[in-house]
C-alpha positions in Angstrom: 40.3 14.0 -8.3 38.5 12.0 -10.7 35.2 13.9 -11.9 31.8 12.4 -13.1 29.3 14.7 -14.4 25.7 13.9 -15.4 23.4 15.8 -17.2 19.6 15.6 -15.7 16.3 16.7 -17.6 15.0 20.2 -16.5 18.4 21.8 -17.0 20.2 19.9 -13.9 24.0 18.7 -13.5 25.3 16.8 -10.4 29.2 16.4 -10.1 30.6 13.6 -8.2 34.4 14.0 -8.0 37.4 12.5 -5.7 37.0 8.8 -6.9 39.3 6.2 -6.9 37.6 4.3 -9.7 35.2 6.2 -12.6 32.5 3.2 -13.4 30.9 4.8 -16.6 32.3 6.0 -19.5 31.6 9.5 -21.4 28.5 9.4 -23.0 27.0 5.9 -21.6 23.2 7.1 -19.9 23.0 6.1 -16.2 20.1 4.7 -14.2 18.4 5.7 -10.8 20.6 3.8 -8.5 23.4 2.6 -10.6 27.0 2.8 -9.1 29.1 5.5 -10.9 32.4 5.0 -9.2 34.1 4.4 -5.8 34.7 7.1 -3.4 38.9 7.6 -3.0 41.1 9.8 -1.4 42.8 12.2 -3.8 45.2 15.2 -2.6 46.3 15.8 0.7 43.7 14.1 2.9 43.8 11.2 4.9 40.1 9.7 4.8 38.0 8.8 1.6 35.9 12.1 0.4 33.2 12.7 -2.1 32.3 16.1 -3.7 29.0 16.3 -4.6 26.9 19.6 -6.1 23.7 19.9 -8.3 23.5 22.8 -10.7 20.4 24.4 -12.8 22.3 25.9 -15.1 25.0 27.7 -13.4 23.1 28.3 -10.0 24.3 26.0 -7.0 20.9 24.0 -5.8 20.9 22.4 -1.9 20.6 18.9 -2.6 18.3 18.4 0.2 15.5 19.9 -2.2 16.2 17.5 -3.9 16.8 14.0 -2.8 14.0 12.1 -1.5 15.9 9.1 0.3 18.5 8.9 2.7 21.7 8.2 1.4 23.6 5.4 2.4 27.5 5.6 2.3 29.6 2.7 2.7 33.5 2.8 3.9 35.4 0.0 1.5 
């Protein structure tokens, strides 16, 4: 599905991918807590999903490391 990456300081990269609707375009710097795009269903599934992964360099981090707040997802 449709992929958004972001590059962090300290060598970080999350991926967001399976949205409906990208929000930003290449290049443009994102805030804390600015919407990137709307969660979709792409393939064969029959509910909205979101991939999500943080990287330092090419090692797979848990995100729970690293988020501080809960997340809240919304079903549109």
């Amino acid at each position: 599905g449709n992929l958004v990456v972001i590059k962090h300081q300290d060598n970080l990269v999350s991926s967001y991918a399976h949205q409906k609707k990208i929000l930003v375009k290449k290049g443009e710097k994102v805030k804390k807590g600015q919407v990137i795009g709307l969660v979709g269903k792409t393939g064969n599934v029959s509910k909205p999903q979101l991939y999500f992964s943080i990287k330092k360099g090419k090692k797979s981090l848990n995100p729970e490391s690293l988020i501080t707040k809960k997340l809240k997802i919304k079903n549109l």
